[in-house]
Structure formats: structure tokens, C-alpha cells
C-alpha positions in Angstrom: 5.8 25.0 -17.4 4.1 23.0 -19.8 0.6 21.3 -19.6 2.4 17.3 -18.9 4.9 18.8 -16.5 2.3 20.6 -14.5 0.3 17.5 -14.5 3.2 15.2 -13.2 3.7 17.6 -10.6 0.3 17.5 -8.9 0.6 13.5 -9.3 3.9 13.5 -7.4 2.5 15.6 -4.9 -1.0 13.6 -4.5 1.5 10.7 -4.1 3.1 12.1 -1.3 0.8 14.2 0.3 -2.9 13.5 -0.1 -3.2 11.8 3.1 -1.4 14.5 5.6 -3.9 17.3 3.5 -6.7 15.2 3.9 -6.0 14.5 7.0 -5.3 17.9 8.3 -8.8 18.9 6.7 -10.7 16.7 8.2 -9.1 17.9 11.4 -10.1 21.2 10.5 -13.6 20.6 9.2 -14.7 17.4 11.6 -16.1 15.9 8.4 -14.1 13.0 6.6 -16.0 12.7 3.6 -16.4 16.5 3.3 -12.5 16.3 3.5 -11.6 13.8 0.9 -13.6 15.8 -1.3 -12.1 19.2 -0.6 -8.7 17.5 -1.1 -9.9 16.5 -4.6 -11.1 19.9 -5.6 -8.0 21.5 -4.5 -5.8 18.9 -6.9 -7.9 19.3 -9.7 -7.7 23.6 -9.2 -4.0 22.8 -9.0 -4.2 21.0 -12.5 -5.6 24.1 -13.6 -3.0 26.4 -12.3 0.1 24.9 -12.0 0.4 24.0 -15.3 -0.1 27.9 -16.1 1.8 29.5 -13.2 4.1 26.9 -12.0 4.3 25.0 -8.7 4.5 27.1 -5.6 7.5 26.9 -3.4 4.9 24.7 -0.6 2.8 22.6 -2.8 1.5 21.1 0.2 0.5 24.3 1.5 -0.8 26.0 -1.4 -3.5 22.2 -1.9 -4.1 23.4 2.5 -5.1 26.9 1.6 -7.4 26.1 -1.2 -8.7 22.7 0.4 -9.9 25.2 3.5 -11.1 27.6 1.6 -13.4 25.4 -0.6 -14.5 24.4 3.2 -15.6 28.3 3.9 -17.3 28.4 1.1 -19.4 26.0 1.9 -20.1 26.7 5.3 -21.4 30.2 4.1 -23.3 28.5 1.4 -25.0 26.4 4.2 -25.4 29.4 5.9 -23.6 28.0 8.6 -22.1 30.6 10.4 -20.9 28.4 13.1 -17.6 27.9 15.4 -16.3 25.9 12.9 -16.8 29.0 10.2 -15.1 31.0 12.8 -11.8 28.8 13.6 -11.3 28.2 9.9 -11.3 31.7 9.1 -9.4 32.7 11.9 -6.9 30.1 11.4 -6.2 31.2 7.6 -6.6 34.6 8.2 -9.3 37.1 7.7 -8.4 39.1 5.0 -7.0 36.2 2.6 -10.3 34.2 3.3 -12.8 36.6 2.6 -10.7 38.4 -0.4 -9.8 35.7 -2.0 -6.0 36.2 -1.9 -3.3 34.5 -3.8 -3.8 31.0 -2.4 0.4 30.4 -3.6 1.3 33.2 -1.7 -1.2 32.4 0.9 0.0 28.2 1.5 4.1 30.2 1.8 2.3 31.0 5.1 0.4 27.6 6.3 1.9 25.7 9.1 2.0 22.0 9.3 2.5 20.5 12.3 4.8 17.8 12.3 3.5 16.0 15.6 0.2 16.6 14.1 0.3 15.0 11.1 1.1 11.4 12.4 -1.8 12.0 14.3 -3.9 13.4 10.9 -2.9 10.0 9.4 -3.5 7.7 11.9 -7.2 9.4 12.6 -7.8 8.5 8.5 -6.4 4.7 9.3 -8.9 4.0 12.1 -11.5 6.0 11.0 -11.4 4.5 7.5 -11.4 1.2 9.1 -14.6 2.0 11.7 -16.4 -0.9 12.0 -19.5 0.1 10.9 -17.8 -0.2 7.4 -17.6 -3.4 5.9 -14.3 -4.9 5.6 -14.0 -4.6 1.7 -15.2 -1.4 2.3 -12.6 -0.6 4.8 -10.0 -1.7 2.3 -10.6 0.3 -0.7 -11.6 3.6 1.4 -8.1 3.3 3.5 -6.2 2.5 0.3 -8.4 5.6 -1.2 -7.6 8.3 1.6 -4.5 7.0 3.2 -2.9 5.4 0.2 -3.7 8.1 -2.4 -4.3 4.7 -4.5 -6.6 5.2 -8.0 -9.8 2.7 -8.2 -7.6 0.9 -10.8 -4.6 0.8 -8.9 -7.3 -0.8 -5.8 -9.1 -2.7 -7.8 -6.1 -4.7 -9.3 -4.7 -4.8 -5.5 -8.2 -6.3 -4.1 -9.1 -8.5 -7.3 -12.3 -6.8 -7.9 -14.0 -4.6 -10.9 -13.1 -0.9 -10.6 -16.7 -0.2 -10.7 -17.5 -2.4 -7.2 -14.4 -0.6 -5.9 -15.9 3.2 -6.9 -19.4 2.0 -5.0 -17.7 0.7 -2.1 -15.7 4.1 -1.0 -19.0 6.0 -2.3 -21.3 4.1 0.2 -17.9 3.7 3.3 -17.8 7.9 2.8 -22.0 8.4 3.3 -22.1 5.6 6.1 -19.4 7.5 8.0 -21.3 10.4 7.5 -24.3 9.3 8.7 -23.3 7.7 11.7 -21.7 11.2 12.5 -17.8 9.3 13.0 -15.7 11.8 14.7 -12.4 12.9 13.2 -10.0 11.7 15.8 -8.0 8.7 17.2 -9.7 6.5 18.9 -9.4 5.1 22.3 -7.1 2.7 23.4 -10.1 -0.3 23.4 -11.3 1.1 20.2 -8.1 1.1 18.4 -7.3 -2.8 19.6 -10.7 -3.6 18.0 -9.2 -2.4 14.3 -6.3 -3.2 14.6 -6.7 -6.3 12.3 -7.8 -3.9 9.3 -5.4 -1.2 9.4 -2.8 -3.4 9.7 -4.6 -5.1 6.8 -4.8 -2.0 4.5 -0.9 -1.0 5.7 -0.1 -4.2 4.1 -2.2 -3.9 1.3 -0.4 -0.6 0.6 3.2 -2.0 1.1 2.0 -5.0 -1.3 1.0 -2.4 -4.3 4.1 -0.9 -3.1 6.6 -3.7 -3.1 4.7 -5.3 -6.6 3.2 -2.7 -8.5 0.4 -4.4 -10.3 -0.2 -1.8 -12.8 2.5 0.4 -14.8 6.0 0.4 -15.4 7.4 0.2 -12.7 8.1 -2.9 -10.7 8.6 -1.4 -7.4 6.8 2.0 -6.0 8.5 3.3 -3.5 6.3 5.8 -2.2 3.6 3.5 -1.2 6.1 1.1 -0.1 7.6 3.8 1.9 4.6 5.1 2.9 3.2 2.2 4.4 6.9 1.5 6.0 6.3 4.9 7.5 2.8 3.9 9.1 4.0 0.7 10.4 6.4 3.0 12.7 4.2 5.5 13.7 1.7 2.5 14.6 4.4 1.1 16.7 4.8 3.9 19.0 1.1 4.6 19.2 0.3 0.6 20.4 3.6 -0.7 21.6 2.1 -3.5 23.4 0.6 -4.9 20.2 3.0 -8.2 18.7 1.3 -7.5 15.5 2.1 -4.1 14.7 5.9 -5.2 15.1 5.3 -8.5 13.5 3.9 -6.3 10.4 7.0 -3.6 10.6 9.0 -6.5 10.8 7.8 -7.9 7.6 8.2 -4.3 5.8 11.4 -3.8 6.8 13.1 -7.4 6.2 10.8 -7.0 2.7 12.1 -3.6 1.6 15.5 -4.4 2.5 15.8 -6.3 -0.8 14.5 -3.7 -3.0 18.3 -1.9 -3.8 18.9 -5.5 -5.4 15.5 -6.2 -7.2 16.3 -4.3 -10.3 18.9 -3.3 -12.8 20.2 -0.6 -13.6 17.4 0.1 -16.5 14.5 -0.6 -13.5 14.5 -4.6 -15.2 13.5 -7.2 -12.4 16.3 -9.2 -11.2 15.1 -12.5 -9.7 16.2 -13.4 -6.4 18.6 -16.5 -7.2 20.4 -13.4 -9.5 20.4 -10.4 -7.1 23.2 -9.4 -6.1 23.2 -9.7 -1.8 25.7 -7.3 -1.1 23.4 -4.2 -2.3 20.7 -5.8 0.4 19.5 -2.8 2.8 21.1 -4.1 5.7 20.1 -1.3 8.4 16.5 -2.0 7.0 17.4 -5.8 7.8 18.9 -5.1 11.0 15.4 -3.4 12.2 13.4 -6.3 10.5 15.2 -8.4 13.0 15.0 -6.0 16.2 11.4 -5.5 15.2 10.2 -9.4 14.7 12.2 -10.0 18.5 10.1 -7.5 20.0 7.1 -9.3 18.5 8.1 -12.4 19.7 8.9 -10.5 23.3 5.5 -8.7 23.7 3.7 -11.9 22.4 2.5 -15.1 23.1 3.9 -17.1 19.6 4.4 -15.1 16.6 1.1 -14.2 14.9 0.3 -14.2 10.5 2.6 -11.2 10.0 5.7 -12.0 12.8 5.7 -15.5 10.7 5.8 -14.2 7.4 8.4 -12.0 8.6 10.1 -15.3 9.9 10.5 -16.4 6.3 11.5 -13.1 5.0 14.3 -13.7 8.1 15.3 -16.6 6.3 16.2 -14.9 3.1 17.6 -11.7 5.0 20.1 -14.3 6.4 21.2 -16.8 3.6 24.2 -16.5 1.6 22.6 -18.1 -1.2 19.2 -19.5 -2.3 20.9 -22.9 -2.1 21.8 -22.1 1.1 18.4 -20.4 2.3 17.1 -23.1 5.1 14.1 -24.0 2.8 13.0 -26.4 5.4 12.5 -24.1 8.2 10.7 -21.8 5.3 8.3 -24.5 4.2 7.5 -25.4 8.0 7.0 -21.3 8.8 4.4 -21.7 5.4 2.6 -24.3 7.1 1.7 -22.7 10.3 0.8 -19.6 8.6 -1.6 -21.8 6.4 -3.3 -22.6 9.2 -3.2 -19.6 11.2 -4.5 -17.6 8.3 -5.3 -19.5 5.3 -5.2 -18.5 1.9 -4.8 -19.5 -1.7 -1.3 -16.6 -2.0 -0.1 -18.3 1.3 -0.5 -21.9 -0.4 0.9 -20.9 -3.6 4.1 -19.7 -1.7 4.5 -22.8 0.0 4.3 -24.2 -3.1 7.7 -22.4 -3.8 9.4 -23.2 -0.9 8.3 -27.1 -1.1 9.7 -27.2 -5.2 13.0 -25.6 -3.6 13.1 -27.9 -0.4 11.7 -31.3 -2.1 11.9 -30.6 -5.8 9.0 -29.6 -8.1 6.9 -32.9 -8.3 6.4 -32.5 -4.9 5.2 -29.0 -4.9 3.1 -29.3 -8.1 0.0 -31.0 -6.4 -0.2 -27.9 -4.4 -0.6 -25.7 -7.4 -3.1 -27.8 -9.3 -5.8 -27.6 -6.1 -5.4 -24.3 -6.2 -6.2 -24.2 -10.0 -8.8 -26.3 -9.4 -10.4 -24.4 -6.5 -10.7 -21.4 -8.6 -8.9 -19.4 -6.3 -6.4 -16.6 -7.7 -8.3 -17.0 -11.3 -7.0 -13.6 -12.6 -3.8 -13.5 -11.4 -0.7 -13.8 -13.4 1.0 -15.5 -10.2 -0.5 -19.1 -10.4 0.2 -19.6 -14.2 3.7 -18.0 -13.5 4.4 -20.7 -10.8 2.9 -23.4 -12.4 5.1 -22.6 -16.0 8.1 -22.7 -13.5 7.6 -26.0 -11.8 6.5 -27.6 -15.4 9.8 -26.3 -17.0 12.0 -27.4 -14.0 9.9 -31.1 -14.7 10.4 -30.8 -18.8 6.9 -30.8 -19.3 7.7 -27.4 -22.2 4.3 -27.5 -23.8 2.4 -27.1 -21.0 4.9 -24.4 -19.3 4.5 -22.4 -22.8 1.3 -22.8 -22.0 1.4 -21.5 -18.4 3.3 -18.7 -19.3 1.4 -17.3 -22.0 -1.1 -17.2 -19.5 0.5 -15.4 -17.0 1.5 -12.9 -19.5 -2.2 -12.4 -20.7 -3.0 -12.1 -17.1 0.1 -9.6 -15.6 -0.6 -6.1 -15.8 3.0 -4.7 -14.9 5.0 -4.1 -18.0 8.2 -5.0 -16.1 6.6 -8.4 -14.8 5.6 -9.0 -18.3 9.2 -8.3 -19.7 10.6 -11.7 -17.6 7.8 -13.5 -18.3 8.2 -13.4 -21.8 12.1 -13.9 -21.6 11.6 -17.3 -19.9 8.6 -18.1 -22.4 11.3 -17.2 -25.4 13.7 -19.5 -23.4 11.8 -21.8 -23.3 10.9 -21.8 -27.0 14.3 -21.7 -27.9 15.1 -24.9 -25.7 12.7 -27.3 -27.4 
């Protein structure tokens, strides 16, 4: 196998599995930072090996086995003899532990759990999200552990420097060890009182997901479906909760468009050019069942249950013409006031230009510009070049969409905006 192959390999896998082997550490060593660090060690052994002896038949297994054997080792080197030495030992076996056996051969023979690791995953949500973390710290530790995000990949996601990202999960990891968190799920009271940030981070994952902010790829479809994934399990841990469904709703009517959001190259395809009939329509179908039982379990449909609202509006129009734009802008109003921010503004912008025309909906745009808010993303300029091309104002929309070029980091983002800026060029 050669060096690149061996490398993609363990990124696939830290993709899909870092969580579940995190979690399952931290299960085993009753230390979360200890964990995520045990995780990381094991990757970067496999970078070593796999490359040279090729991925073994469990990956999964094989990062288990060396994750828990990096936590022997330093038990003994603590001299920490202890019942956690014991059960780690005795759980991986004796004579593999202590002779250092083949660690491939070794994770053929490491059980996971599959009720278990739900349980792994959601212990990392809620413990990641403890509230004697700060919230931004909550964030980019959750997106860290849970997500299998890179600083970058958060820092782009949370509109921060990668630097205040590294710092924050440096400081969340030795707070949580200092206030001695326990590896578990918490109670039922407990896990009401987080429930605003994990579902926060699940949507922060599902958001990177859904619109990849860095790479080549417009949609990535293991945090999307990863997040999709925690949104259930969340939903059958607290099914009394309207905003667990009102998110899952959201995730579901969301993904549902993904079949039809690119070409056949991976290209975006706008949605006034996808094609409906390739819209996931057993994804829509539980986006609907799910935002009923939030309206059922509730009292009035809370931030997420209304943005999936509007994403029930364009799971059942034939058309954009024929998407009830009015209902959509009156959805964007309550959930500007319910929970206000400058992305929720700027997509109300959209529906107003769609329901009332773009004069109506520029004003909107230019007090966001001049608030400052969303000053390094590539959305504002993008929606501002659109309204000023649809009102023939071309210089400035050149101008708009240069910007929003300058500003986008995703290569296939980048790819449309510079189609409708040569578009535009050629129409003047």
C-alpha cells in the first residue's frame, strides 16, 4: 500500500469512527481528555503502520487495541496499579497486554457493543457540552471529539481564528479534568439543562456537513450523516423534548435535497435548477413525521421545528415559483425573533426578494452590511451580487461577487460564483 493510500485510509476511518473509539475509551479509562488523546496516538501509530502493512480487516478495532494499550502504559507508568489497570488488562487480555502482541491481530478480537456505542457518543455530547465549559468552548470541543472536525474545518464553521479554536478545546479538556466530569450520561435533569448546546453542536456538525466550508466538496456526507445519526439517537434518549424532533426534523427535510444538489461531476446545482424528482422522499417523509411530533409534544414550534417549517415548504413545492414564499418569509420572521441572528436575517432576505421582489429585500441586506455582522463570509456579498443583478445595478453585483469569491473557501462554491460573475461580465 503506498504512503497517500495508507494515509487516506486512517482519514476515512477518523471520519467515521473517532467518536465511537473515543468514546468507548473514555468508557474504559473514566478520563475524557486522557481519551481523546489516546485516540490521537493510536491514529497517528496507524499512519505509521498502515501505510507499511496495510489496513487490518477491523480498523476500528485495531485504533481500540492500541488506544487501550497506550492507557496501560500509562497507568503502570503512574504506577497506578489500580482497578482500572486491572479491568483494562483483563478486558484485552493478559498475555497480548503485557507482550505486546500484534495489535491487528489483536483488534480481529475486540468487541464493540452496538447498544453501547450510542451510549459512548451521547456520554461525549453531554459531557463536551458540561456547563462548566463555556459555550464557545463547548462548540469547538463537541465538534473536536464528536465531530472528528480539524481546528480549520471548526474554525471556518464558528468564524473564529484556528489558533482561539486550538486554546479553547486545550483549556474545555483541562477544566473537565479538573472538575473530575464523570464519563457517563447524565441524568434526566441534567441532560434537559444541555440540551440547548448539543443540539447546537449537532447542528453545527450537520451545517459543515450540508455546506462544506473548506475543500472540494460541496456536501460531506459523513458529518451530515453523522449528525442525522445523533439527532435519532437523541430522540429516543429524550422523547419528550419538541426540540430534539424539531432539530431531526430539520436534518431530515434538509438532507432530503442532497441527491439533487449536485451534478454528476459533484458541481452545485442551485435549487431553482434541481431536478425534484431525485429529492429523498423517505428522508422527507420523516422530516414531516418528525416536525408533527414536535408540534405534538410542544407548546408552538421552537427555532429548529420553524426552520424545519421552511424547509417543509420547499420539501412540498413543485416549483420555486410555486414555493408559498409568503408563508416562508412569515416562518423567517418569527424565528427572527425567537432567536435572532444576522444568517437568519440574511435568509429572510431571500425569501422577501422571492415573495416581494429584490428592492424590497435589499434594505435588509445593507443593515446587515452595515452592522458588521457576517464580515468574513462569502454569503452576504453572494446575496447582495444576486439582488443587485436581479435590480441591474452590474457594477456593483461584479463587485459583490468578487467579494464573495475572495471570501468562499469551498472550491465548488467558488466554481458558481465565478460563473454568474462571468455572466455577468458578459451581459454588460
Amino acid at each position: 500500500m503506498s504512503d497517500h493510500s495508507g494515509r487516506e485510509a486512517v482519514a476515512a476511518v477518523w471520519r467515521i469512527e473517532s467518536a465511537r473509539i473515543v468514546g468507548a475509551l473514555a468508557r474504559y479509562t473514566r478520563d475524557f481528555a486522557m481519551a481523546e488523546d489516546l485516540a490521537q496516538e493510536a491514529f497517528a501509530e496507524a499512519l505509521v503502520t498502515w501505510p507499511r502493512e496495510g489496513v487490518p480487516r477491523q480498523p476500528a478495532g485495531w485504533l481500540l487495541t492500541v488506544g487501550r494499550r497506550r492507557a496501560i502504559d500509562a497507568f503502570r507508568r503512574r504506577a497506578a496499579l489500580d482497578d482500572r489497570y486491572t479491568a483494562l488488562a483483563a478486558d484485552l487480555g493478559e498475555g497480548d497486554a503485557l507482550t505486546g502482541g500484534d495489535p491487528v491481530r489483536a483488534g480481529q478480537d475486540v468487541l464493540w457493543d452496538p447498544d453501547q456505542i450510542d451510549d459512548d457518543v451521547l456520554a461525549l455530547m453531554f459531557i463536551s457540552c458540561h456547563p462548566v465549559l463555556s459555550r464557545e468552548a463547548r462548540l469547538a470541543l463537541t465538534l473536536r471529539v464528536v465531530g472528528g472536525l480539524t481546528s480549520d474545518e471548526i474554525a471556518k464553521a464558528c468564524l473564529v481564528p484556528t489558533a482561539t479554536v486550538q486554546a479553547r478545546i486545550t483549556r474545555a479538556k483541562k477544566t473537565l479534568g479538573a472538575a473530575e466530569v464523570r464519563f457517563e450520561v447524565p441524568t434526566a435533569a441534567e441532560r434537559r439543562a444541555r440540551l440547548g448546546s448539543v443540539l447546537g453542536v449537532i447542528y453545527l456538525i450537520f451545517t459543515e456537513g450540508s455546506s462544506a466550508s473548506t475543500g472540494d466538496d460541496l456536501i460531506r456526507f459523513d458529518l451530515a450523516g453523522e449528525a442525522q445519526r445523533l439527532a435519532r439517537v437523541l430522540s429516543r434518549l429524550m422523547p419528550d423534548e419538541p426540540e430534539v424532533f424539531g432539530l431531526l426534523a430539520l436534518l431530515e427535510l434538509t438532507a432530503a435535497r442532497f441527491p439533487a444538489r449536485t451534478g454528476p461531476g459533484g458541481e452545485p446545482v442551485l435549487l431553482e435548477q434541481q431536478d425534484r424528482r431525485r429529492w429523498d422522499r423517505s428522508a422527507s417523509r420523516r422530516g414531516r413525521a418528525a416536525l408533527v411530533r414536535a408540534g405534538a409534544v410542544g407548546r408552538g414550534l421552537g427555532a429548529y421545528g420553524l426552520q424545519a417549517a421552511i424547509a417543509e415548504c420547499h420539501a412540498v413545492a413543485p416549483s420555486v415559483e410555486r414555493t408559498e414564499w409568503e408563508r416562508v418569509v412569515v416562518l423567517y420572521e418569527a424565528l427572527s425573533r425567537l432567536a435572532p441572528s444576522p444568517v437568519v436575517d440574511l435568509n429572510r432576505a431571500v425569501a422577501v426578494s422571492m415573495a416581494d421582489g429584490p428592492a424590497a429585500a435589499l434594505p435588509i441586506v445593507d443593515e446587515i452590511t452595515a452592522s458588521g455582522a457576517l464580515s468574513t463570509s462569502h454569503l452576504l456579498p453572494s446575496v447582495r451580487g444576486e439582488l443587485l443583478t436581479r435590480l441591474g445595478r452590474t457594477t456593483e453585483a461584479r463587485a459583490e461577487l468578487t467579494e464573495a469569491i475572495r471570501r468562499c473557501g469551498n472550491e465548488r462554491e467558488k466554481t458558481v460564483l465565478a460563473t454568474k460573475l462571468a455572466a455577468l461580465t458578459c451581459a454588460e
